[in-house]
Short mmCIF file of the C-alpha atoms (twelve columns), coordinates in Angstrom:
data_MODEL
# 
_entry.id   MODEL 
# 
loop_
_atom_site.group_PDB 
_atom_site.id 
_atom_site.type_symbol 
_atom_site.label_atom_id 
_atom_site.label_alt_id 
_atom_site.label_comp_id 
_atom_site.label_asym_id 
_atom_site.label_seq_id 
_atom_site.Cartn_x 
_atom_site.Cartn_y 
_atom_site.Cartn_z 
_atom_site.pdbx_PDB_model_num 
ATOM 1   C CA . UNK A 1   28.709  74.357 -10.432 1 
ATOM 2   C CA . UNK A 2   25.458  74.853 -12.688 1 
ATOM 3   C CA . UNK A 3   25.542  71.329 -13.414 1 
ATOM 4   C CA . UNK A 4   25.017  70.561 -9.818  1 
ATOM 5   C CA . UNK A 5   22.695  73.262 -8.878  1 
ATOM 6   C CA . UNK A 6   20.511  71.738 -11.978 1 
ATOM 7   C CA . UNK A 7   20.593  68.390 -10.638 1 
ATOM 8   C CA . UNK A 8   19.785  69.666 -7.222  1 
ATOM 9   C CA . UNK A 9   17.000  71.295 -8.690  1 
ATOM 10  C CA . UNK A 10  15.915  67.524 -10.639 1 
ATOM 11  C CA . UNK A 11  16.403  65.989 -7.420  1 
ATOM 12  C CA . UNK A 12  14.444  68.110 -5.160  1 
ATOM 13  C CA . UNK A 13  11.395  68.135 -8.782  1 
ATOM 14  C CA . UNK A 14  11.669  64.413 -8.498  1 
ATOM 15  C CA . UNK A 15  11.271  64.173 -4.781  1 
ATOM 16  C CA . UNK A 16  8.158   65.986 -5.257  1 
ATOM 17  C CA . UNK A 17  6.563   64.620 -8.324  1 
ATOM 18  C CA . UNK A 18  7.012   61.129 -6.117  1 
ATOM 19  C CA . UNK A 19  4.863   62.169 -3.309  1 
ATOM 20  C CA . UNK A 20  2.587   63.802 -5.652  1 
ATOM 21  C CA . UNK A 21  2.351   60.878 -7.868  1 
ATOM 22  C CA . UNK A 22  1.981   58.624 -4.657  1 
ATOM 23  C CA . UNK A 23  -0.941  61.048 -3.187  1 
ATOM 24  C CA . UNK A 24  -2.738  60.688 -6.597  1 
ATOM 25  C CA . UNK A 25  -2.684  56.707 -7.044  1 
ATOM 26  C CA . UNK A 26  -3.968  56.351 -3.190  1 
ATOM 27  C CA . UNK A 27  -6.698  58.669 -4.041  1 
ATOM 28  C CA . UNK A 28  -7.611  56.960 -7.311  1 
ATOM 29  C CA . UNK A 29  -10.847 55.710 -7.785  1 
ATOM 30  C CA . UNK A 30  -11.200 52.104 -8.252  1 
ATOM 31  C CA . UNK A 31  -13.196 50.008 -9.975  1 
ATOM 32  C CA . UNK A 32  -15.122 46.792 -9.181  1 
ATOM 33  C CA . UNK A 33  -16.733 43.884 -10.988 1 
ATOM 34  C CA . UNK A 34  -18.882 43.104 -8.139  1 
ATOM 35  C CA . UNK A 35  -22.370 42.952 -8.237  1 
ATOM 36  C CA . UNK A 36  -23.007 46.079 -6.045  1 
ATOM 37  C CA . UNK A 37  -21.365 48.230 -8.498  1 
ATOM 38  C CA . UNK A 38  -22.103 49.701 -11.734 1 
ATOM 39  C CA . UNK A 39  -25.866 50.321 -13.535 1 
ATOM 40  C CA . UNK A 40  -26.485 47.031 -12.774 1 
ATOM 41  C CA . UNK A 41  -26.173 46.916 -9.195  1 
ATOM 42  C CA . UNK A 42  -29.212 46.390 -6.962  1 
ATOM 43  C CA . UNK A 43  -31.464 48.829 -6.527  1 
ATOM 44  C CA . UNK A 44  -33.178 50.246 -3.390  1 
ATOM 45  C CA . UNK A 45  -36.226 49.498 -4.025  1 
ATOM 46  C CA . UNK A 46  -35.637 46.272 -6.244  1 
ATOM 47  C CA . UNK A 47  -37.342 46.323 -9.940  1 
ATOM 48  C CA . UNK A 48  -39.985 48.774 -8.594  1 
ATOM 49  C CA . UNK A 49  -37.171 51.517 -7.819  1 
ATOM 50  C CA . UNK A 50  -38.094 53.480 -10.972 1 
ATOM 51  C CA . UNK A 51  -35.577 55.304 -12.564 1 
ATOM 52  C CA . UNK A 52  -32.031 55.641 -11.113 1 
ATOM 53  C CA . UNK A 53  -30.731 59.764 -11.205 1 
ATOM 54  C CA . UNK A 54  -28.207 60.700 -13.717 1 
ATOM 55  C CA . UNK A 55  -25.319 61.250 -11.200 1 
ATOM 56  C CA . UNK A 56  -25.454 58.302 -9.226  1 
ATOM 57  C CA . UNK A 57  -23.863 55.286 -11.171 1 
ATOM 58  C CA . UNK A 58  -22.744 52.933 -8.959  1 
ATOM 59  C CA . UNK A 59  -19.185 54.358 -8.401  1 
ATOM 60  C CA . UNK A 60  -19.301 54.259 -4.997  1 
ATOM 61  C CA . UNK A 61  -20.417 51.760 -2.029  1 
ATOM 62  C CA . UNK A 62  -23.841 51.947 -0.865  1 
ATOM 63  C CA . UNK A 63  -25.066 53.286 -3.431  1 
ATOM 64  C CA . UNK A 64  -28.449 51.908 -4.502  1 
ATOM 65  C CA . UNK A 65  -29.770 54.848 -6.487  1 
ATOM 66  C CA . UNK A 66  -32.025 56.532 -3.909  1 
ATOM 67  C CA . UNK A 67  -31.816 59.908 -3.643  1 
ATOM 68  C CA . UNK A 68  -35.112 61.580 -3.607  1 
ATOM 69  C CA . UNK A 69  -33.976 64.700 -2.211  1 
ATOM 70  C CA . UNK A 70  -31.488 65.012 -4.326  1 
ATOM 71  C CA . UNK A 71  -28.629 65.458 -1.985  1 
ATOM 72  C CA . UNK A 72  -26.000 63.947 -4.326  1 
ATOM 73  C CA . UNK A 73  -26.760 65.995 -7.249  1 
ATOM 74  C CA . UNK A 74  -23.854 68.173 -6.529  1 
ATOM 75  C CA . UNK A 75  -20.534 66.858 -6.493  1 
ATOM 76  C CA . UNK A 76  -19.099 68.307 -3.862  1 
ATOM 77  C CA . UNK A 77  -21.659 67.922 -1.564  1 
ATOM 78  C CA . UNK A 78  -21.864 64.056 -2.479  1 
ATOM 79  C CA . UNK A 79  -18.142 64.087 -1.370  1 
ATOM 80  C CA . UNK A 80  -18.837 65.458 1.705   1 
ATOM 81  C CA . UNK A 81  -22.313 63.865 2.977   1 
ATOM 82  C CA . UNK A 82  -20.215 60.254 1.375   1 
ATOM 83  C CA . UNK A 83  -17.401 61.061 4.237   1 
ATOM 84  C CA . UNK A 84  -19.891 61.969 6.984   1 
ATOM 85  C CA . UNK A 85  -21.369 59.064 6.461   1 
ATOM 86  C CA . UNK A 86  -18.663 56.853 6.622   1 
ATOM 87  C CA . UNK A 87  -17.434 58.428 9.722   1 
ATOM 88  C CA . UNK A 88  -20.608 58.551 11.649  1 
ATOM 89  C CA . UNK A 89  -20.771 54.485 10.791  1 
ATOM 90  C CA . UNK A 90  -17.476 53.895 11.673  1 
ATOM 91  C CA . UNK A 91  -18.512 55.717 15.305  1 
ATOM 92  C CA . UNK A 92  -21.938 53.727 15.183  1 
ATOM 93  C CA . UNK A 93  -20.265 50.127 15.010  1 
ATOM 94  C CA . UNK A 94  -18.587 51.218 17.978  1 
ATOM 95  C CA . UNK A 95  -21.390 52.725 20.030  1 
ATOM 96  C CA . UNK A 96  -23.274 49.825 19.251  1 
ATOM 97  C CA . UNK A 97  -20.591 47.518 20.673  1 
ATOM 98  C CA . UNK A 98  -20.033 49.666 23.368  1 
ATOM 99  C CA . UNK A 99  -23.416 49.505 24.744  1 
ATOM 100 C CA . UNK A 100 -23.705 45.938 24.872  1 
ATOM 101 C CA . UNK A 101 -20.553 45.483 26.711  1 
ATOM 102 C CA . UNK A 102 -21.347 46.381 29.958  1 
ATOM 103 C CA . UNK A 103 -24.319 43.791 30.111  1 
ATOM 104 C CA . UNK A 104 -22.045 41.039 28.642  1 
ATOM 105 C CA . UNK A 105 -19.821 41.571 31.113  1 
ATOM 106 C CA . UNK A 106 -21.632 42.142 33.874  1 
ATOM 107 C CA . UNK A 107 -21.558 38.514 35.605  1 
ATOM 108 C CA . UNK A 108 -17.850 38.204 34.722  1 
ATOM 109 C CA . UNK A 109 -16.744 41.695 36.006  1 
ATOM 110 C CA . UNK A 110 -17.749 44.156 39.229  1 
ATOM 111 C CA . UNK A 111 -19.155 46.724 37.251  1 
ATOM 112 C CA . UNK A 112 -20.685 48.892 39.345  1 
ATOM 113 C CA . UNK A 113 -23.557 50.551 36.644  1 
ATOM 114 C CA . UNK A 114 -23.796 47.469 33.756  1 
ATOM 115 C CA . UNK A 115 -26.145 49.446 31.521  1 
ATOM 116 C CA . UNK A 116 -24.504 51.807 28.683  1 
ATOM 117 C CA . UNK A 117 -26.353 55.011 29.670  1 
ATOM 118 C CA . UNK A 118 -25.056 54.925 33.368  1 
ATOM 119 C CA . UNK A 119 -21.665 53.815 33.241  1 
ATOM 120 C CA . UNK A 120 -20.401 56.846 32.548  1 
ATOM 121 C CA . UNK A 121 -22.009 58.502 35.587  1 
ATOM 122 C CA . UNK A 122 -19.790 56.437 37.602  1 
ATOM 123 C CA . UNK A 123 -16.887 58.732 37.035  1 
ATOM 124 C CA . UNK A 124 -19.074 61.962 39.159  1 
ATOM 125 C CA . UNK A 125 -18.783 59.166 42.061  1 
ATOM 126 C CA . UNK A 126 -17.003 59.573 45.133  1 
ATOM 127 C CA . UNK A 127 -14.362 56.437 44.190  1 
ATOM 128 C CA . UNK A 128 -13.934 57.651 40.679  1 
ATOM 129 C CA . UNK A 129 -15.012 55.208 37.105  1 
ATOM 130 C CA . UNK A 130 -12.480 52.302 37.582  1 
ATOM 131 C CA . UNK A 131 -12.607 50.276 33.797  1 
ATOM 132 C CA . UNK A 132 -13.987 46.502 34.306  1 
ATOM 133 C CA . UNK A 133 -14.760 47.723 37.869  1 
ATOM 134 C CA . UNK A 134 -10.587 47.359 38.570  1 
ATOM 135 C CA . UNK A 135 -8.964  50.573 39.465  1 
ATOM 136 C CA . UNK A 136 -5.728  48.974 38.408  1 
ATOM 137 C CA . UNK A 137 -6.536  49.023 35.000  1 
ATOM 138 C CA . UNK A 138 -7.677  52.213 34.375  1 
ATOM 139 C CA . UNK A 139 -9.393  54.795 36.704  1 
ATOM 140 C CA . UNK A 140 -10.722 57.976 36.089  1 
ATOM 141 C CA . UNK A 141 -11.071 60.381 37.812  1 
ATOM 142 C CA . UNK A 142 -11.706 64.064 36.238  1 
ATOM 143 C CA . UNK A 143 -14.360 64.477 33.870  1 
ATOM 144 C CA . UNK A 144 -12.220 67.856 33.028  1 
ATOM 145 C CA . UNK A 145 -9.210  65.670 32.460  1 
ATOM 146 C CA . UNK A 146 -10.771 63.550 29.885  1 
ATOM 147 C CA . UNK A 147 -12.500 65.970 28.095  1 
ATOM 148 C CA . UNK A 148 -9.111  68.160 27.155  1 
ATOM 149 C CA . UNK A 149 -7.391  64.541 26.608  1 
ATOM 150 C CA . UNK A 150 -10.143 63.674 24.463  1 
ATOM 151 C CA . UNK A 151 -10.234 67.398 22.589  1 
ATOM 152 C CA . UNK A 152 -6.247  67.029 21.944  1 
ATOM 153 C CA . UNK A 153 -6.700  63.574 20.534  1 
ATOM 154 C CA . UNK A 154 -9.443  63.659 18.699  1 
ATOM 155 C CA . UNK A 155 -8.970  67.021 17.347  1 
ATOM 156 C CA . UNK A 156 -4.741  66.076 15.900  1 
ATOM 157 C CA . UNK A 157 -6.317  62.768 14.870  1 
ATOM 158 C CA . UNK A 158 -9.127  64.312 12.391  1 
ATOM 159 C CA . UNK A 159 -6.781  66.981 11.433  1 
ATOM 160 C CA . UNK A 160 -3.953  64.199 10.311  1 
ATOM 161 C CA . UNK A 161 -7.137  62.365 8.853   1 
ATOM 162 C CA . UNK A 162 -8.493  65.316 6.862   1 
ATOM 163 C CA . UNK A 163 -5.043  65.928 5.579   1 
ATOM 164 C CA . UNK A 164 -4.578  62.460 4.660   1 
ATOM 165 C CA . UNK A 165 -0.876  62.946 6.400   1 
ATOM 166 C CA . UNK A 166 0.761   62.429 9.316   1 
ATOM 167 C CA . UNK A 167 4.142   63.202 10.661  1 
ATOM 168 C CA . UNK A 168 6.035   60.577 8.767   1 
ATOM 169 C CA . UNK A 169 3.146   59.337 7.152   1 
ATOM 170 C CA . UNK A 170 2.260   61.186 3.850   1 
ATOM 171 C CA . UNK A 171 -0.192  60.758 0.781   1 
ATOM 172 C CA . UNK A 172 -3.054  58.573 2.072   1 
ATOM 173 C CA . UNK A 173 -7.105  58.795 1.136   1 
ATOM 174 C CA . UNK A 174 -8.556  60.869 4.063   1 
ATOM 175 C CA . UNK A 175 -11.057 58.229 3.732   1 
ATOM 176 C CA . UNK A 176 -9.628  54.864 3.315   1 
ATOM 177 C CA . UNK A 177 -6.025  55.472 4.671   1 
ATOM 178 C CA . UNK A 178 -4.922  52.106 4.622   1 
ATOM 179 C CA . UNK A 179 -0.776  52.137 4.872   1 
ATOM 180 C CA . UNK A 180 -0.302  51.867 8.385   1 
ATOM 181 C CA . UNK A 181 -4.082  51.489 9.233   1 
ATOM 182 C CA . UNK A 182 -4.610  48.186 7.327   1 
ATOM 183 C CA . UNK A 183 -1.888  46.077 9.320   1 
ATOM 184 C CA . UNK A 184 -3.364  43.103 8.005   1 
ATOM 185 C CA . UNK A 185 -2.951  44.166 4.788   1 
ATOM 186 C CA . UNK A 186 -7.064  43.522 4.123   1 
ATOM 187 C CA . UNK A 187 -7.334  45.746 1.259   1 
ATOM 188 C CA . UNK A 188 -3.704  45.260 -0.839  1 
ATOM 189 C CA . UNK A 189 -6.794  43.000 -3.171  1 
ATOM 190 C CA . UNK A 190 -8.670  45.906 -5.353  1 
ATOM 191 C CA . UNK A 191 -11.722 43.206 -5.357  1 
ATOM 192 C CA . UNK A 192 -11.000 42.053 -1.688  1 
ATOM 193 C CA . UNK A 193 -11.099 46.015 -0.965  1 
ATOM 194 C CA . UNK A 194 -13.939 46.951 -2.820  1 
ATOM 195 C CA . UNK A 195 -16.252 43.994 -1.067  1 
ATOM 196 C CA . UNK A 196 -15.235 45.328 1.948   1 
ATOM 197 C CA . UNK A 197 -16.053 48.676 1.523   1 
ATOM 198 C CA . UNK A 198 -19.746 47.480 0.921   1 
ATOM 199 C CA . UNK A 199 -19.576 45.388 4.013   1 
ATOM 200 C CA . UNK A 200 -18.489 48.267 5.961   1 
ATOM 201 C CA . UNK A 201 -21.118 50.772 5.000   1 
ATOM 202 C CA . UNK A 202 -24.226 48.295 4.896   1 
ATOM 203 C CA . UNK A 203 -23.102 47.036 8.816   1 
ATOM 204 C CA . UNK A 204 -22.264 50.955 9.497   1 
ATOM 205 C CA . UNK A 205 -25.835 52.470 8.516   1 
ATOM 206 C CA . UNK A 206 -27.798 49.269 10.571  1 
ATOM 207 C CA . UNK A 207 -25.401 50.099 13.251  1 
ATOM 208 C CA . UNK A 208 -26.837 53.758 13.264  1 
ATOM 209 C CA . UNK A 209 -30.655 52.975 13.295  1 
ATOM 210 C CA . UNK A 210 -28.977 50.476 16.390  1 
ATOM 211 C CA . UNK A 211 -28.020 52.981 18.303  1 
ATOM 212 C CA . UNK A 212 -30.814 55.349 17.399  1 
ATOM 213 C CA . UNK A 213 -33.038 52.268 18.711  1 
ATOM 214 C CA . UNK A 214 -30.918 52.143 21.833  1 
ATOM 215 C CA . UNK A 215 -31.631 55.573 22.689  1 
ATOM 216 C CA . UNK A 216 -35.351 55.063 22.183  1 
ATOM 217 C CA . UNK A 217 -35.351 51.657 24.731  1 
ATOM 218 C CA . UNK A 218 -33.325 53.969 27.309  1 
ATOM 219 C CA . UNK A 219 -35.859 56.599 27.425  1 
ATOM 220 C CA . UNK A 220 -38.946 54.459 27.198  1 
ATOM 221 C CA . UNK A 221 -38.018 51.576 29.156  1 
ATOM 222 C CA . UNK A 222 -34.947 52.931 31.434  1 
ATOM 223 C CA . UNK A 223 -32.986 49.458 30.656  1 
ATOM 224 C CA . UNK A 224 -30.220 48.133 28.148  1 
ATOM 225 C CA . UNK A 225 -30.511 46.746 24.846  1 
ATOM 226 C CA . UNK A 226 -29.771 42.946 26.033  1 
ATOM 227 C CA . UNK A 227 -32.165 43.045 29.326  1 
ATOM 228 C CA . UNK A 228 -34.904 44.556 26.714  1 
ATOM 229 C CA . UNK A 229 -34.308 41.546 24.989  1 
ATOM 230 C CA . UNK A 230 -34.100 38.935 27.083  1 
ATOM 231 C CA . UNK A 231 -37.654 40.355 28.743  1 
ATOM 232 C CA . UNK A 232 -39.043 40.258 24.780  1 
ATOM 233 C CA . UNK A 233 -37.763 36.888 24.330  1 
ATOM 234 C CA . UNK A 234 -39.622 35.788 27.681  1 
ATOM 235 C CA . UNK A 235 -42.764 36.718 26.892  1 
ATOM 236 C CA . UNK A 236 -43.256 38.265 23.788  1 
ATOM 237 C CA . UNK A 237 -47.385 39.391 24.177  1 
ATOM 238 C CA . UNK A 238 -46.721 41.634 27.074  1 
ATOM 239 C CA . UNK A 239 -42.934 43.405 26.745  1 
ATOM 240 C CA . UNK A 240 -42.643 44.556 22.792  1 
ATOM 241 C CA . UNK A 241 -42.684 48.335 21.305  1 
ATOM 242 C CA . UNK A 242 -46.557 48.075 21.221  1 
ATOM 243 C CA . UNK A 243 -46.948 47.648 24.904  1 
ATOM 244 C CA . UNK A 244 -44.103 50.432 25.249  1 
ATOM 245 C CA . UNK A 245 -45.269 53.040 23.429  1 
ATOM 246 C CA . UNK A 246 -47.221 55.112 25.858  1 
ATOM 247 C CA . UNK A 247 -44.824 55.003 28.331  1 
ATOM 248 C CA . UNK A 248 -41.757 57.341 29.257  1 
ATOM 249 C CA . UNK A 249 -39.771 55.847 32.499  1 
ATOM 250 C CA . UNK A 250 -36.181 57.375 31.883  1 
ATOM 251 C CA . UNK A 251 -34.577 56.411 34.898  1 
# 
């Protein structure tokens, strides 16, 4: 009888140690020969960046030794501006790409407000926001309705992300999950990963001053990105920022 309530106890210590042991090799830092790591890695400001601080060695991605401020000089507030960052890129790629869309698809689809700052609007109408301009794909309705849909979601999704666990998903990086959220297996290479990880966080912090220039266009000009553009390309002397700047026409 002791001899199997000790090897229930070994059982239910090994269990553990395994999903310990798992939690601590998915959070392990890695290490990467590539040229945008280590003291050698580019600097911000090329040779004339001056000297790099002390605590930022090139561990992580994006790092090119600025840090005036000194933001990053303590740990745990690295950690945490590092993950806001991420995130707030992450969201950025998708703005940006969401604010385009409507004007891309504007000649193919009956969308009823093709510019990204009034197709939401559409939902306070009479018939309701209908997706693509076809009720039958999605309609809404309730901007009530979405917002609790979008609080539940979005709320269990950062908790299962801050945990780095879901229910029956358990031990991954709160940052870089991968498991189940790299079904293309993109980053099983530690080199393949690493590159990535740069590519992600250098398209992520353009796609932020994107979107920050998106909001500037809307308020100055009252028109999308792409119609900006296309009026720039036209003629470039007479619609630019220079010709813009006195002018406020939010519409």
């Amino acid at each position: 009888m002791s001899l199997m309530k000790k090897s229930g106890i070994v059982a239910k210590t090994s269990r553990k140690s395994v999903v310990v042991e798992a939690r601590r090799t998915v959070a392990k830092k890695t290490t990467s020969d590539s040229l945008w790591y280590g003291p050698d890695r580019p600097q911000y400001l090329g040779p004339f960046s001056g000297d790099t601080p002390s605590y930022l060695t090139g561990e992580f991605p994006g790092d090119y030794g600025w840090d005036t401020a000194g933001f990053s000089a303590d740990p745990e507030t690295f950690s945490r501006y590092r993950t806001t960052e991420v995130i707030h890129a992450r969201w950025a790629m998708l703005g940006a790409l969401g604010c385009i869309f409507p004007e891309l698809l504007k000649d193919a689809f009956p969308i009823a407000e093709p510019v990204w700052f009034k197709a939401g609007s559409q939902i306070f109408a009479e018939g309701g926001l209908d997706y693509l301009g076809n009720e039958s794909l999605i309609h809404a309705q309730s901007i009530l309705a979405i917002l609790a849909f979008q609080v539940v979601v979005m709320s269990q999704a950062e908790s299962f992300r801050n945990a780095g666990e879901a229910p029956g998903v358990e031990g991954l990086d709160s940052l870089y999950p991968g498991g189940p959220f790299d079904p293309l297996s993109l980053a099983d290479d530690p080199e393949t990963f690493a590159e990535l990880k740069i590519k992600e966080i250098k398209n992520g912090r353009l796609a932020m001053f994107s979107m920050f220039g998106f909001y500037v266009q809307a308020i100055v000009t009252g028109k999308g990105p792409l119609e900006n553009l296309s009026e720039h390309l036209a003629d470039p002397g007479v619609n630019n920022a220079f010709a813009s700047a006195t002018k406020f026409t939010p519409q």
